[in-house]
N, C-alpha and C positions, 0 to 999 in steps of 0.2 A: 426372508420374510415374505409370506403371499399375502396379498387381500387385494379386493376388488376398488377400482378407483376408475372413476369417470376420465380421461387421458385428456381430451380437449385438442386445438389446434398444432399439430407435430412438423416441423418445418423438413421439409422433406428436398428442399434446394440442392443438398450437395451428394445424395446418394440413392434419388428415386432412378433415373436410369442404371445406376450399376444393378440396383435390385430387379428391375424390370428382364435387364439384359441377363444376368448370372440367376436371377431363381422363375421368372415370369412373371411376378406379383407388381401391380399396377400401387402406385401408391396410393388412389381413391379406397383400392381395396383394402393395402394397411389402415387408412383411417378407420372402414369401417370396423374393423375386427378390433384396433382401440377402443375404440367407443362402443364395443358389446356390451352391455349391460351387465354382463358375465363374465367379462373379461378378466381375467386372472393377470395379475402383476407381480414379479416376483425380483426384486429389491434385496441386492444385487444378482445381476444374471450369476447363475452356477458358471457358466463357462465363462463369466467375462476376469481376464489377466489386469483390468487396471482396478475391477471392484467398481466402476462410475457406471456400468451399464447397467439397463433393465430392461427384463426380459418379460411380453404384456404375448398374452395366449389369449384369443378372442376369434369368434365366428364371423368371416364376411359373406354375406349373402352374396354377393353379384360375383366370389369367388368360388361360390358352394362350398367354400371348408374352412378347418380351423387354422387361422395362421399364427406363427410365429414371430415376434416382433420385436427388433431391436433398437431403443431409443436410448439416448444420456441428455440429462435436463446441466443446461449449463446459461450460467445469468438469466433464471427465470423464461427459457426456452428451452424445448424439447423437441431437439432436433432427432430426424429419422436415419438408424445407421444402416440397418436391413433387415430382409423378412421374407419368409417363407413359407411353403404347406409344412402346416406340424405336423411330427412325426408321433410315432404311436405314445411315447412316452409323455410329449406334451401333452396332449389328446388327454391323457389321466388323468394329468396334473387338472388339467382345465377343471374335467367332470369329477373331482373330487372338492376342486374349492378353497 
């Protein structure tokens, strides 16, 4: 399922370094690309093995591109798992909506 949803505060405590360190992505930048206006959500990630993941495609400016975001909302928190520059495929998904 896709459609666009406002993301809000993403608890980024237990995996903003691995993401920083394994893809380069600042987690300021994750938020911002949550919170694109545009941002595409797609419930559940295609790729995620447990089905609890979701996968949000959104633009961060202070990144200059679009990134790829992986969160799981558990007890009314939505914590951040990782995230990356999207790759061309995302990229579609986003600009198609």
């Amino acid at each position: 399922m896709y459609y666009k949803v406002h993301v809000g505060d993403v608890n980024w405590a237990y995996r903003a370094k691995y993401m920083l360190v394994r893809h380069g992505i600042e987690s300021n930048w994750a938020d911002e690309a949550l919170n694109d206006p545009n941002a595409l959500r797609i419930t559940p990630d295609p790729s995620s093995k447990s089905g609890r993941s979701i996968r949000t495609i959104g633009f961060s400016p202070s990144a200059r591109c679009f990134l790829t975001l992986i969160t799981v909302d558990e007890d009314a928190i939505t914590y951040g798992v990782n995230g990356w520059s999207s790759n061309e495929t995302d990229c579609k998904r986003y600009r198609k909506g």
